[in-house]
C-alpha positions in Angstrom: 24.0 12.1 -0.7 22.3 14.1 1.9 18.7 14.4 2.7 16.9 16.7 0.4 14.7 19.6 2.4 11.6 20.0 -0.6 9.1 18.6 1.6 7.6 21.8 3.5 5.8 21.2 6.9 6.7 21.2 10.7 8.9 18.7 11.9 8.9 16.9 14.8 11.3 16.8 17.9 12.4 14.1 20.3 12.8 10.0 20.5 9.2 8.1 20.0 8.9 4.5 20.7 7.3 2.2 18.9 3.3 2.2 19.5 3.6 6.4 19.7 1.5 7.6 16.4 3.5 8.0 13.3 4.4 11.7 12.5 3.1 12.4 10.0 1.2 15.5 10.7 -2.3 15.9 9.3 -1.8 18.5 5.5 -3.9 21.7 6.5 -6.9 20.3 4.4 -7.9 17.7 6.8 -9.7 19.7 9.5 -11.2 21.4 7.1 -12.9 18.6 5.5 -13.5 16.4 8.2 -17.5 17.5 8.2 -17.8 17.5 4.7 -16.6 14.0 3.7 -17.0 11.0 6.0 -14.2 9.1 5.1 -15.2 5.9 6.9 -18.9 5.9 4.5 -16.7 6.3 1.6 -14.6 2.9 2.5 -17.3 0.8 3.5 -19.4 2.0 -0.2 -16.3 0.4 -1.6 -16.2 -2.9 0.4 -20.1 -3.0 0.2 -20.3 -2.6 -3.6 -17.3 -4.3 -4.3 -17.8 -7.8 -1.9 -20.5 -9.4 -3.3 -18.9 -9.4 -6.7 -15.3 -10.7 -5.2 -17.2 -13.5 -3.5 -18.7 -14.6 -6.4 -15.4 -14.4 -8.6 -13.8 -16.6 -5.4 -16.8 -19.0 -5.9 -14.7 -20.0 -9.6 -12.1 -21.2 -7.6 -11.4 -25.2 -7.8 -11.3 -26.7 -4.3 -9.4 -26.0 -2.0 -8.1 -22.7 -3.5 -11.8 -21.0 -3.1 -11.7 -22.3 0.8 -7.9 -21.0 0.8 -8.5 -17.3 -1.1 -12.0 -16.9 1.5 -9.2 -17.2 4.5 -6.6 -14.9 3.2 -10.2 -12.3 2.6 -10.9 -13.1 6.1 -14.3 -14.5 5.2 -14.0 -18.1 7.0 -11.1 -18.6 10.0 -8.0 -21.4 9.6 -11.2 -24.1 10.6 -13.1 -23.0 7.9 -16.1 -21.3 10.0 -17.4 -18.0 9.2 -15.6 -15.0 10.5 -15.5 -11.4 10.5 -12.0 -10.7 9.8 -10.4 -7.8 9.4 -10.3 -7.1 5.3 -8.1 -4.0 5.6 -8.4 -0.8 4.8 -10.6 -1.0 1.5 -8.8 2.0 -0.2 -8.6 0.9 -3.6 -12.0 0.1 -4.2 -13.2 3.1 -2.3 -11.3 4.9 -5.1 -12.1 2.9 -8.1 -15.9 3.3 -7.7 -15.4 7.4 -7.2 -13.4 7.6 -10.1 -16.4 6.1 -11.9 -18.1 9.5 -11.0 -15.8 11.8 -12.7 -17.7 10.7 -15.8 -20.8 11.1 -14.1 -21.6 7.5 -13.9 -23.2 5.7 -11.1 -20.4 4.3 -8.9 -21.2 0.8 -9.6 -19.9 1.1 -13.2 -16.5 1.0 -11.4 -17.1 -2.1 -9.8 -15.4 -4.4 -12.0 -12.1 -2.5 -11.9 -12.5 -2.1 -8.4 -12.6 -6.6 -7.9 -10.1 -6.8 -10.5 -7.8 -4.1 -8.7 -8.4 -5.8 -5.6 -7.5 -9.5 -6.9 -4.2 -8.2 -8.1 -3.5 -6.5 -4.9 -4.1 -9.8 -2.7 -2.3 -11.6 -5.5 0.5 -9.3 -4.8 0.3 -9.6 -0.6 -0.1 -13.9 -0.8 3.5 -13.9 -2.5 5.2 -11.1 -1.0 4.4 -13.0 2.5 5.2 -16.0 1.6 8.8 -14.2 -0.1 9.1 -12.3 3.2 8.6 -14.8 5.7 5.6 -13.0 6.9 3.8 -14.7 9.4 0.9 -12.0 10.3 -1.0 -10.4 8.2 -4.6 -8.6 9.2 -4.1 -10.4 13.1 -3.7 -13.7 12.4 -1.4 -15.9 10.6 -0.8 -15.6 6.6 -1.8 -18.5 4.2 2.0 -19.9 3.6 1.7 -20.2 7.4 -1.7 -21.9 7.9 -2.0 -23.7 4.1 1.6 -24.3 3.3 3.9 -22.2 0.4 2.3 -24.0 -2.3 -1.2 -22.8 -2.0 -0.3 -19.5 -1.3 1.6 -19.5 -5.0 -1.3 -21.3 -6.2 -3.9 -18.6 -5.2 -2.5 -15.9 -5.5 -1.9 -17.0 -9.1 -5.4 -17.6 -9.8 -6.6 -14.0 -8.4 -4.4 -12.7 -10.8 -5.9 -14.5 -13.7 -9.7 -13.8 -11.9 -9.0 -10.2 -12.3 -8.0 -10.1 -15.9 -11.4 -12.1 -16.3 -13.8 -10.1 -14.5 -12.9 -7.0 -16.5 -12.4 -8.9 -20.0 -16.1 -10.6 -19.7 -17.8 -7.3 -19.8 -16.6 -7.5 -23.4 -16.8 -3.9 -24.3 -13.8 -1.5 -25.5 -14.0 0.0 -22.1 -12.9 -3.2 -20.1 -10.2 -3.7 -23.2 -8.9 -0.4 -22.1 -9.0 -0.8 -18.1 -7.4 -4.8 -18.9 -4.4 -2.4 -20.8 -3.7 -0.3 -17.5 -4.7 -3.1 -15.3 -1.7 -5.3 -16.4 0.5 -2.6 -16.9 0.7 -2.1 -13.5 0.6 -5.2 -12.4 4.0 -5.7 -14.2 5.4 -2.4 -13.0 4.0 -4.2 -9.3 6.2 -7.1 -9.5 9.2 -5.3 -11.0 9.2 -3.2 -7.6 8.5 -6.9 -5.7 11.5 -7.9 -7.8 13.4 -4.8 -6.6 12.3 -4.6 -3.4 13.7 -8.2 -2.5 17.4 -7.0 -4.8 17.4 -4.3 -2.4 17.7 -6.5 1.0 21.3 -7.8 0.0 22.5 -4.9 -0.8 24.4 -2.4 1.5 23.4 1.0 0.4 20.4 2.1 -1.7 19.7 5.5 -2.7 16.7 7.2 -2.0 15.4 8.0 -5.8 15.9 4.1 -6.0 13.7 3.4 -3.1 11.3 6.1 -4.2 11.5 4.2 -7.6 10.8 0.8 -6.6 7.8 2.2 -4.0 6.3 3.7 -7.0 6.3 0.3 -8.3 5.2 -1.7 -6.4 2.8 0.7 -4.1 1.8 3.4 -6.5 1.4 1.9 -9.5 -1.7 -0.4 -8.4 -3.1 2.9 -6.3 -2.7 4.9 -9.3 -4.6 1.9 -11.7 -7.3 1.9 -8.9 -7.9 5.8 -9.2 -8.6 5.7 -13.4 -10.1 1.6 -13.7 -13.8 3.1 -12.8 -13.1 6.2 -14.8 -12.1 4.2 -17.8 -14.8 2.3 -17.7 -17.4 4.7 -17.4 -15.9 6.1 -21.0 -13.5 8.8 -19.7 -10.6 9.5 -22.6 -7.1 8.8 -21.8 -5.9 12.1 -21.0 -8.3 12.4 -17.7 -7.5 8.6 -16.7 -3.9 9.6 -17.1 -4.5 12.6 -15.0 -6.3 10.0 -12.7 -3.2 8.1 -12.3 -1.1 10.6 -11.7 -3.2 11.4 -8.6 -3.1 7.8 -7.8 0.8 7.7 -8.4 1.6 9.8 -5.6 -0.7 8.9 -3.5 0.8 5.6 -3.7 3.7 6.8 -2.6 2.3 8.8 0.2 1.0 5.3 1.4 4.1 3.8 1.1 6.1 6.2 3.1 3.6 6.2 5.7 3.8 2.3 5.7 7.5 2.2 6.3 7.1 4.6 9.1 4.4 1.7 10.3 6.6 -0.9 9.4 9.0 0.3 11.9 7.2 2.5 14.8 4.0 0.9 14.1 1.7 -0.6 17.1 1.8 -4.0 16.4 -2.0 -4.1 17.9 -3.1 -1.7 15.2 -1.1 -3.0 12.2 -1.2 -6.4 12.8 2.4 -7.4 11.9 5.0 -8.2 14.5 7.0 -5.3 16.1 10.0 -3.5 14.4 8.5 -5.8 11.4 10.5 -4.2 8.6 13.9 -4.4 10.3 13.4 -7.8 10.9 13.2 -8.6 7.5 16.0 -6.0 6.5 14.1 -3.9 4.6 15.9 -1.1 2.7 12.6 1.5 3.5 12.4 4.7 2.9 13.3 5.6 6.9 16.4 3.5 6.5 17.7 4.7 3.2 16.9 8.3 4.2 18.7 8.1 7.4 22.3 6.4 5.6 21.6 9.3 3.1 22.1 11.7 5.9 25.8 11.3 6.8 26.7 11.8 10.8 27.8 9.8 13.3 24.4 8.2 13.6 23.9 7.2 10.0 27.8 5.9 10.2 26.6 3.9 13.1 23.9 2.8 11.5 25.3 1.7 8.5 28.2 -0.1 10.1 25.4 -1.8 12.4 23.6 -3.1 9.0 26.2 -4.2 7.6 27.5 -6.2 10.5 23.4 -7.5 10.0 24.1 -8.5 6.5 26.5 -11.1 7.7 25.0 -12.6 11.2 24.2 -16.1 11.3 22.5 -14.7 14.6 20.4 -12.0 13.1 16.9 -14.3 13.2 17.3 -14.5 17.2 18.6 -10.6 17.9 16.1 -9.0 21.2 13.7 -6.2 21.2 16.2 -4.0 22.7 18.9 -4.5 19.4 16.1 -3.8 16.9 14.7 -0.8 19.4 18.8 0.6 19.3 18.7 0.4 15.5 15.2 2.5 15.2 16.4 4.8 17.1 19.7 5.1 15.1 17.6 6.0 12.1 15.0 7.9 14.0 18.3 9.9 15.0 19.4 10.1 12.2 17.0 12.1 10.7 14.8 8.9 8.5 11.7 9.3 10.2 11.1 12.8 9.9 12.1 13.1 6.3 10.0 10.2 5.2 6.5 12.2 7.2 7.7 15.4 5.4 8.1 13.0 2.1 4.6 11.3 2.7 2.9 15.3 2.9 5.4 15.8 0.3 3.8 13.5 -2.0 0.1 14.1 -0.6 0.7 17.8 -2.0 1.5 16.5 -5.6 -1.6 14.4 -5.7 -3.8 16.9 -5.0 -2.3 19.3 -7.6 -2.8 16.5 -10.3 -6.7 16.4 -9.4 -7.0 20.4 -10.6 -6.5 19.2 -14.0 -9.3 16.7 -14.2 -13.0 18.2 -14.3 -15.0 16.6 -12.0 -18.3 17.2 -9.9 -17.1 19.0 -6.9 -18.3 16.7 -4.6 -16.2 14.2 -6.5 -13.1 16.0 -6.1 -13.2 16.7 -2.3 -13.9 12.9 -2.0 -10.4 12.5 -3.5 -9.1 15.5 -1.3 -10.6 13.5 1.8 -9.3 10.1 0.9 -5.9 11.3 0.2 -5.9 13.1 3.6 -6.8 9.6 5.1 -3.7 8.1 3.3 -1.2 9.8 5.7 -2.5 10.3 9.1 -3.7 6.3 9.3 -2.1 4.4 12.1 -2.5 1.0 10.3 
């Protein structure tokens, strides 16, 4: 199969390293909006209004899980003081309380979908590092690492329960409905986990299958995130469906700019370990695009990954081995087609918001967070 050319935009030219930015080349909207729309006020109204009420649903957790969930959140460090952690990016409650506002509700009406999507999300991260192997997550160690495997399954099971709770105790048939696509995509999530991890043993995947299993497991939360505040201010299926359709490819925008991360990311700014998804053999969309390809690179490469598959070695391989294999696919062609994939999909998000009427201001909030999606460098 060989790479596919829809995604329009310029390419770029020439070996980066790992730490250079990610190129992914800003869409033509974003200068354009960068006075209108501060996206940095838009995040921290979604961490501000969504905080208090995560803290409290944390404050229902038995001992020690509550002390356990408030380290993974970064609220207290491994010693159990108070710290200022880094709580990442804050996307999906930044977009659960606008979506709120396409009713023409107050933004705090989305506030419960934006907890519970943010429950299932950190439900989702304590198991997939503890599947992984990841050690770092946010700068600092992950839970498995600093409160053993079993409390990471533990918590991360009881967020997922919190989150079905905080929307079903609002008891109206609003919450009913957001529970519905809530735990819709939470399955859809763990069926990409569930492919995701099928994918590593395997020699070749195709890229529909990796852009299948990224819509799992990526864009099927983001797209729940982007309709949960809508539903619940009493908008009708059709515009929460719309709703997620925006969300769905924005997921996947985020995804494909998170494998280019995962791989050419500064480990400063991401906080995971360098070359972090070819350490873990990863089948991302930079590697299955660049087998895709064909050429002496991708024959390389593939022969390379396969030789992987079967080292007893592979956990002690240098900087330099991983650095040869990035540049294999980077040669190959896998990173520029994933940038062209992640404007690729950036386009198709926006198009899905013209068929939703909303405030205007609204709408260039979405533009302007879907602009921040793919030229982030963590």
């Amino acid at each position: 199969m060989r790479l596919d050319e829809r995604a329009a935009g310029p390419r770029t030219s020439g070996t980066a390293t790992r730490g250079e930015p990610v190129p992914t080349v800003p869409p033509a909207s974003t200068a354009e909006r960068k006075t209108a729309v501060d996206v940095t006020t838009l995040l921290e109204r979604g961490r501000t209004l969504t905080t208090p009420v995560l803290r409290a649903a944390i404050d229902r957790l038995a001992s020690p899980m509550d002390t356990v969930a408030a380290y993974h959140f970064g609220w207290i460090d491994a010693e159990g003081r108070p710290s200022a952690g880094d709580g990442g990016k804050a996307v999906r409650p930044a977009l659960a309380v606008l979506s709120a506002e396409v009713t023409g509700a107050r933004p705090e009406v989305g506030v419960p979908g934006a907890v519970a999507v943010e429950l299932v999300h950190n439900f989702s991260l304590l198991h997939d590092d503890l599947m992984d192997g990841d050690e770092r997550r946010r700068h600092r160690e992950t839970v498995w690492k600093v409160h053993g495997p079993a409390q990471a399954i533990l918590v991360g099971d009881a967020l997922f329960a919190l989150a079905n709770e905080v929307l079903l105790e609002l008891g109206t048939a609003e919450a009913a409905r957001a529970t519905r696509r809530l735990t819709s995509a939470t399955r859809a999530l763990i069926d990409g986990q569930a492919q995701d991890i099928s994918y590593e043993h395997r020699d070749r995947v195709s890229v529909a299958e990796c852009l299948e299993m990224e819509g799992n497991k990526t864009g099927a939360l983001l797209a729940c995130a982007c309709s949960v505040g809508a539903v619940l201010g009493g908008a009708d299926d059709r515009t929460a469906d719309h709703l997620e359709r925006y969300g769905h490819h924005l997921g996947l925008a985020f995804q494909a700019v998170d494998d280019l991360l995962g791989i050419w990311g500064d480990p400063e700014a991401t906080g995971k370990q360098t070359w972090s998804d070819l350490r873990q053999r990863k089948k991302s969309l930079p590697v299955v695009a660049a087998l895709a390809a064909g050429g002496s690179a991708s024959e390389h490469l593939g022969e390379l990954l396969a030789a992987d598959a079967k080292s007893s070695d592979f956990a002690s391989f240098s900087e330099a081995e991983f650095a040869a294999r990035a540049a294999l696919i980077e040669e190959a062609g896998g990173r520029d087609w994933t940038a062209s994939e992640a404007r690729h999909q950036h386009a198709l998000a926006l198009q899905a918001l013209d068929a939703v009427g909303m405030p205007e201001r609204v709408r260039e909030q979405f533009s302007a967070l879907a602009d921040f999606v793919v030229v982030r460098k963590r």
